[in-house]
N, CA, C and O atoms as a printed pandas DataFrame, in Angstrom:
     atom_number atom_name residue_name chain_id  residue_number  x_coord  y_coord  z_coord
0              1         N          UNK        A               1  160.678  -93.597   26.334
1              2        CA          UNK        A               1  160.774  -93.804   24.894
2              3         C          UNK        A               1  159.490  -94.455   24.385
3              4         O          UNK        A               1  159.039  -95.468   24.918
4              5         N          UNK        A               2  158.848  -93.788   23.231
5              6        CA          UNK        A               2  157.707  -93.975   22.843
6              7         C          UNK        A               2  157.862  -95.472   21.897
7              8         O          UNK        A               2  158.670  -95.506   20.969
8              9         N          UNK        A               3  157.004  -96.678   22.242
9             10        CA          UNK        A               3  157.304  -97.901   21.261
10            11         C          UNK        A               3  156.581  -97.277   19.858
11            12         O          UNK        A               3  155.832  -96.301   19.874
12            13         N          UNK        A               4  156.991  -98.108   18.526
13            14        CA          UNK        A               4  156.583  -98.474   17.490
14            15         C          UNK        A               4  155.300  -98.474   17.923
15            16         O          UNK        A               4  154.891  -97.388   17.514
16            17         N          UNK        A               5  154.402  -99.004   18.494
17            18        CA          UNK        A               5  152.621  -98.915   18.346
18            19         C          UNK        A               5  152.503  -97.291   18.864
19            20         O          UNK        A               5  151.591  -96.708   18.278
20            21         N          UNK        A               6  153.105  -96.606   19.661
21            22        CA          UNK        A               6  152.463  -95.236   19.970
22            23         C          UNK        A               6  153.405  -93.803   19.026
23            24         O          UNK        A               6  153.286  -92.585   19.164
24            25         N          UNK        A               7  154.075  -94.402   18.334
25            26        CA          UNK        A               7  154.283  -93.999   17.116
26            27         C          UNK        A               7  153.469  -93.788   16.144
27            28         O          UNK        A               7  153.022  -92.782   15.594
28            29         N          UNK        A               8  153.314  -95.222   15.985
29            30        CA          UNK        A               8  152.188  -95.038   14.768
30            31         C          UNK        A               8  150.753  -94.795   14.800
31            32         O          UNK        A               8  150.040  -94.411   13.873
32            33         N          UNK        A               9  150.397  -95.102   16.125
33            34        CA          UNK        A               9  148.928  -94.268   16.619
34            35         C          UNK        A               9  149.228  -92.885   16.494
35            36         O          UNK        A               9  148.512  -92.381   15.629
36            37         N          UNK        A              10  149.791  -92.302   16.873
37            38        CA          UNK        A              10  149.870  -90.772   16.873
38            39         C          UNK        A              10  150.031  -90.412   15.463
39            40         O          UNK        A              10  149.226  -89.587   15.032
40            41         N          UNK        A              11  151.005  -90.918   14.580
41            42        CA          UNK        A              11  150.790  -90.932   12.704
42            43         C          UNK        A              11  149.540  -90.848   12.880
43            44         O          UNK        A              11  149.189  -89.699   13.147
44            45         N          UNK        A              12  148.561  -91.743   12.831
45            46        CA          UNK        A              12  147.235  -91.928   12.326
46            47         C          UNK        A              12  146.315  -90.847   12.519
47            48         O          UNK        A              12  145.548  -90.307   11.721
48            49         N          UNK        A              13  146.611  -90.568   14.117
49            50        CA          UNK        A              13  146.138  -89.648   14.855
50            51         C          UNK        A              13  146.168  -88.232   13.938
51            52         O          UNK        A              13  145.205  -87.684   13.401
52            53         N          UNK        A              14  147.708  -87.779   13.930
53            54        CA          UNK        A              14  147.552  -86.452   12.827
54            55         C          UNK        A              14  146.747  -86.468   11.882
55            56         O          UNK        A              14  145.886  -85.608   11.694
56            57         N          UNK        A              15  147.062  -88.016   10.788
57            58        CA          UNK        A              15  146.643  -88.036    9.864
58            59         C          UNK        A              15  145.337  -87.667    9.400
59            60         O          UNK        A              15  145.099  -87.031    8.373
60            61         N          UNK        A              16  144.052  -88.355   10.684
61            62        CA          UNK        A              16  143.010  -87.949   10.592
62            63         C          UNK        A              16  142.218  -86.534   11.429
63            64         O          UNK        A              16  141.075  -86.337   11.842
64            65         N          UNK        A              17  143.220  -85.895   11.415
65            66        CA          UNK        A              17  142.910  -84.596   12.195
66            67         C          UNK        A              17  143.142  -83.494   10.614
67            68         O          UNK        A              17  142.270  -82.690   10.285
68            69         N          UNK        A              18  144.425  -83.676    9.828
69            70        CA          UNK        A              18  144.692  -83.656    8.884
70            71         C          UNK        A              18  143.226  -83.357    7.642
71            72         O          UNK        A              18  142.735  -82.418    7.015
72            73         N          UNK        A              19  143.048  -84.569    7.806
73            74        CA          UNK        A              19  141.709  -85.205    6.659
74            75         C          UNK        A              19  140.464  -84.561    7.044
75            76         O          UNK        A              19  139.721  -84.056    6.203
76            77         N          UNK        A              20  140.197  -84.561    8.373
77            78        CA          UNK        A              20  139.199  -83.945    8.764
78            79         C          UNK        A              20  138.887  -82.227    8.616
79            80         O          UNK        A              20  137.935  -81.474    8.413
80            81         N          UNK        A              21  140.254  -82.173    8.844
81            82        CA          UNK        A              21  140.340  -80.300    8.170
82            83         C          UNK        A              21  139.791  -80.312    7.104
83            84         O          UNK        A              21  138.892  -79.494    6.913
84            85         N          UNK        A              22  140.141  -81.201    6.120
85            86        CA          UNK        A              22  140.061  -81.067    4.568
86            87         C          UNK        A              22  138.658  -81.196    4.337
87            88         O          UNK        A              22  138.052  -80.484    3.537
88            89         N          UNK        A              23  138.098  -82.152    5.070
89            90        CA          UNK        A              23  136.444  -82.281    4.724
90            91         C          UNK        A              23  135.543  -81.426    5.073
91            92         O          UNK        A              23  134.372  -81.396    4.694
92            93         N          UNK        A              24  136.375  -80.321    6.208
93            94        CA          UNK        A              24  135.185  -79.266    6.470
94            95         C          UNK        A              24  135.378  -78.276    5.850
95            96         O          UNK        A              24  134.548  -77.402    6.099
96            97         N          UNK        A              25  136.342  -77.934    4.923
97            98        CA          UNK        A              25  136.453  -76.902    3.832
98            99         C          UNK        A              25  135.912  -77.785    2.905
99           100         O          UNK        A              25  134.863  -77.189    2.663
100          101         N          UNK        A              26  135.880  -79.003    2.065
101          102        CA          UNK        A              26  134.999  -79.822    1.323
102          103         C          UNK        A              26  133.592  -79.423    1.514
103          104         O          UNK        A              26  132.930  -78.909    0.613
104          105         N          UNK        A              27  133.123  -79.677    2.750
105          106        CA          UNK        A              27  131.705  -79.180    3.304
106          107         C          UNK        A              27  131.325  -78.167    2.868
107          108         O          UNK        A              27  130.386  -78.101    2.075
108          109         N          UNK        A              28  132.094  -76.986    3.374
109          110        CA          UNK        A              28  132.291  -75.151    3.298
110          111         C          UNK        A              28  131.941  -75.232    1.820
111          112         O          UNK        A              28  130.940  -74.633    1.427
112          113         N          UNK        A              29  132.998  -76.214    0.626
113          114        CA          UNK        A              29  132.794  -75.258   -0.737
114          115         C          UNK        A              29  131.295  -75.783   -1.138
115          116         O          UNK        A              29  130.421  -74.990   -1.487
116          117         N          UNK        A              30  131.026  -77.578   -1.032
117          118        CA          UNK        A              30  129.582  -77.465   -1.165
118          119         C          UNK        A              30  128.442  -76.881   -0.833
119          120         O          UNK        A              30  127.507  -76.843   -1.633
120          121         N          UNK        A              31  128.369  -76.369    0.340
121          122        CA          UNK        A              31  127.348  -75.809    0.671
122          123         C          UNK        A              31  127.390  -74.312   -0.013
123          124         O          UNK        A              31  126.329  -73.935   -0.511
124          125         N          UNK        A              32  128.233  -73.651   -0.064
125          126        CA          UNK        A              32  128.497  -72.786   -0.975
126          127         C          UNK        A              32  127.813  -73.000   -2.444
127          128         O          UNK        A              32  126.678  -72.575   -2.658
128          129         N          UNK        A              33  128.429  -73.554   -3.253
129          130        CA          UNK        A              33  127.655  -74.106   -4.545
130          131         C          UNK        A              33  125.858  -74.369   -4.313
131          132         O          UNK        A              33  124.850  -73.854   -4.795
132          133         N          UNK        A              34  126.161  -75.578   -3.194
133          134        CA          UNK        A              34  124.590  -75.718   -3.370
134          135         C          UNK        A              34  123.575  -74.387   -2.732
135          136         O          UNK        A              34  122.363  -74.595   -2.786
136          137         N          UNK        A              35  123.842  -73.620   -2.392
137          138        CA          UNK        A              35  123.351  -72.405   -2.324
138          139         C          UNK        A              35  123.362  -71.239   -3.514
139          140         O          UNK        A              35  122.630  -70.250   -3.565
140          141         N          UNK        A              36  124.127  -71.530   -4.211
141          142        CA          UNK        A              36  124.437  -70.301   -5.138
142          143         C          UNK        A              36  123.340  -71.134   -6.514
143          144         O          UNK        A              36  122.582  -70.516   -7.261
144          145         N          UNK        A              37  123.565  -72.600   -6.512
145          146        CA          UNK        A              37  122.380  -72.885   -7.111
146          147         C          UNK        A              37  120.899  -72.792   -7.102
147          148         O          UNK        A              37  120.157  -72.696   -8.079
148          149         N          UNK        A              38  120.561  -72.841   -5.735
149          150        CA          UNK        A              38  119.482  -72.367   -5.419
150          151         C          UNK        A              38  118.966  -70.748   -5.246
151          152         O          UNK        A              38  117.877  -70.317   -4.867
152          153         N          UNK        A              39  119.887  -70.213   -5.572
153          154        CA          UNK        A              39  119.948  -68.660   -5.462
154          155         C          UNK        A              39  119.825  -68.369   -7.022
155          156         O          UNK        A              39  119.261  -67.298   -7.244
156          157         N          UNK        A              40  120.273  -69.162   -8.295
157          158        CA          UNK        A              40  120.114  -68.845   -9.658
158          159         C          UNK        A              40  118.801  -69.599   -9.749
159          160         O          UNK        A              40  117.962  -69.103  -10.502
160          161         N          UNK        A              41  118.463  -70.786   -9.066
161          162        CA          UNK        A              41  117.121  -71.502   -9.664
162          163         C          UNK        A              41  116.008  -70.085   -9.338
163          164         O          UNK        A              41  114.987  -70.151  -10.022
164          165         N          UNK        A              42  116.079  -68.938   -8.466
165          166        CA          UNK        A              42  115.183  -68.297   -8.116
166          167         C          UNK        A              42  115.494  -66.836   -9.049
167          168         O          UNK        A              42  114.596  -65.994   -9.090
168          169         N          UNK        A              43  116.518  -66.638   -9.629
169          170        CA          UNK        A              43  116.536  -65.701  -10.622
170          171         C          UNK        A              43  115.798  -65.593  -11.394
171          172         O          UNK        A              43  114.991  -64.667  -11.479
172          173         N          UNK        A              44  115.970  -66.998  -12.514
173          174        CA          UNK        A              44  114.775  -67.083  -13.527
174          175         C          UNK        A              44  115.958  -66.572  -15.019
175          176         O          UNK        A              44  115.318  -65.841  -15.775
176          177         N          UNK        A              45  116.995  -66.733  -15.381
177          178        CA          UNK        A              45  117.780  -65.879  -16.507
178          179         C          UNK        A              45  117.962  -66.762  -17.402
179          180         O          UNK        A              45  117.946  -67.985  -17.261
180          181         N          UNK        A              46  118.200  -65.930  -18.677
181          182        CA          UNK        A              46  118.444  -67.254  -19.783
182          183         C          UNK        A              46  119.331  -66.966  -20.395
183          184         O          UNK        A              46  119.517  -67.667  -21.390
184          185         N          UNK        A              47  120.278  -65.871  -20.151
185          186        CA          UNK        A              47  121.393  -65.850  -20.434
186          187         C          UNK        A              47  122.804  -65.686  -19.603
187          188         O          UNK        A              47  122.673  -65.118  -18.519
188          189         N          UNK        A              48  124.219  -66.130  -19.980
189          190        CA          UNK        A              48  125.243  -65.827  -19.031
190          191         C          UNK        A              48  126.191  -65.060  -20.010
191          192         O          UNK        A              48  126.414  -65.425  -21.164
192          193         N          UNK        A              49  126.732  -63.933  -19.398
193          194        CA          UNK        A              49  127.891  -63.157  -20.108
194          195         C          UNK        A              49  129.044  -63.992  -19.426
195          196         O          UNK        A              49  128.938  -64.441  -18.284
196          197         N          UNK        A              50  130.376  -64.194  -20.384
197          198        CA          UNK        A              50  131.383  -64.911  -19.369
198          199         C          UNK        A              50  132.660  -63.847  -19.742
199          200         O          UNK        A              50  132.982  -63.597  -20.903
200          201         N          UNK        A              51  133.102  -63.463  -18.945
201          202        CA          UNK        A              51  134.576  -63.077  -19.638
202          203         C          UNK        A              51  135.494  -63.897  -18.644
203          204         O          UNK        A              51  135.314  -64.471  -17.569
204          205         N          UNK        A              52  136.817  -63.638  -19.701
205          206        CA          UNK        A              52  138.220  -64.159  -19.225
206          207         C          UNK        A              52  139.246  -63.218  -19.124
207          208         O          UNK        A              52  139.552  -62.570  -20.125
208          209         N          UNK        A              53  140.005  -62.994  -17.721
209          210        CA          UNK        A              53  140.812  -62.030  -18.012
210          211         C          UNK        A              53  142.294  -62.324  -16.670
211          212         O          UNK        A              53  142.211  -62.336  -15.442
212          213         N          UNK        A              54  143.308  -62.489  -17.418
213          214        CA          UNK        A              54  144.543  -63.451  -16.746
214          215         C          UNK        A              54  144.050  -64.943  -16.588
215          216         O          UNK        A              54  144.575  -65.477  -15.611
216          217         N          UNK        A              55  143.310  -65.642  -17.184
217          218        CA          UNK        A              55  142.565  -66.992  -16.968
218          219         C          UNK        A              55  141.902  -66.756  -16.013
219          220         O          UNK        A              55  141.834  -67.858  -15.470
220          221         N          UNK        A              56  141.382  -66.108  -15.447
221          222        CA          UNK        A              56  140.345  -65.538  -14.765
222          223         C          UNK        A              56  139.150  -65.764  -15.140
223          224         O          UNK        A              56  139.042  -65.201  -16.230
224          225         N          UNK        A              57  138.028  -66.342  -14.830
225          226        CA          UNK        A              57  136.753  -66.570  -15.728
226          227         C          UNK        A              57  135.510  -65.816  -14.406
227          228         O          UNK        A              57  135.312  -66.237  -13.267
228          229         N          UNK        A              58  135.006  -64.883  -14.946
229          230        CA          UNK        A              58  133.970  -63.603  -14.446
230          231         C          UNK        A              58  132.293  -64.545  -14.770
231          232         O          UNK        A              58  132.086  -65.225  -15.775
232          233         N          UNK        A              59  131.631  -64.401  -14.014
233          234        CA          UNK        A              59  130.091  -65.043  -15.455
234          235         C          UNK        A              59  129.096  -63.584  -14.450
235          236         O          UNK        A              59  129.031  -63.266  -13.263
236          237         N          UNK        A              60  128.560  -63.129  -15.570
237          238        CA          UNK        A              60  127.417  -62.187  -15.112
238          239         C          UNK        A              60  126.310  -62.303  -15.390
239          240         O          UNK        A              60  126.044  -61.692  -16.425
240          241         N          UNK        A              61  125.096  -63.056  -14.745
241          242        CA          UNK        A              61  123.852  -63.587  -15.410
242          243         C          UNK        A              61  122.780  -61.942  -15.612
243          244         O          UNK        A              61  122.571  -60.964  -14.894
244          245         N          UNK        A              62  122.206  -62.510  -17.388
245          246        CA          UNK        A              62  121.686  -61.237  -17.559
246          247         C          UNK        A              62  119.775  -62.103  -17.027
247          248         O          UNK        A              62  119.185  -63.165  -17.224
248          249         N          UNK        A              63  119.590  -61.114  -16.489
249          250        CA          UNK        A              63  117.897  -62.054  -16.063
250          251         C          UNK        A              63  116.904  -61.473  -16.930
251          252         O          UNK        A              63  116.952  -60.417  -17.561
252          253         N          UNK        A              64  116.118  -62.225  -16.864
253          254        CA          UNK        A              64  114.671  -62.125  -17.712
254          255         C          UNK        A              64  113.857  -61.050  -17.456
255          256         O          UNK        A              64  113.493  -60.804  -16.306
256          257         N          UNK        A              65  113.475  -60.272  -18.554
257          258        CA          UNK        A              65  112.953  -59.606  -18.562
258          259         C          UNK        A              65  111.396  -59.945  -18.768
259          260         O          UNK        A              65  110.999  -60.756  -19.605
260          261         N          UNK        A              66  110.408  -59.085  -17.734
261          262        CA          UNK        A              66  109.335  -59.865  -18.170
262          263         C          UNK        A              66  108.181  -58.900  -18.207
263          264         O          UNK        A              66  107.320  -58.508  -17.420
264          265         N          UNK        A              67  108.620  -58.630  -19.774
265          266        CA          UNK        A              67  107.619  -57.443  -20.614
266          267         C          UNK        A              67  106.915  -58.204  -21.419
267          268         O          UNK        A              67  106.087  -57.701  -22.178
C-alpha cells in the first residue's frame, strides 16, 4: 500500500509531465508565428485582404509591386 507521500509524488509527477506537454505545443505555436513573421518581414506588402467566413478569418497579403 502506497503512503500519502508516494501518492502525492506521483500527483506531481503526472502533473508535470502534463505541463510539460503543454509547453512543447506552446513552443511548436511560437516558433511557428515567429517564423511566419519573418517570412512577411521578407515579402515587403502593404496591404492585407481579410475575409470572414463561419467566423473563420482568411488574411491574403497583396505584395508590392515594384513598377
Amino acid at each position: 500500500m502506497k503512503t500519502i507521500r508516494e501518492k502525492y509524488i506521483k500527483l506531481l509527477e503526472a502533473q508535470r509531465q502534463h505541463l510539460e506537454k503543454k509547453v512543447k505545443v506552446v513552443k511548436d505555436d511560437l516558433f511557428t508565428i515567429e517564423t511566419a513573421i519573418e517570412d512577411l518581414d521578407i515579402l515587403g506588402f502593404t496591404e492585407v485582404e481579410v475575409t470572414e467566413k463561419d467566423s473563420a478569418f482568411t488574411f491574403n497579403i497583396v505584395e508590392k509591386n515594384n513598377d
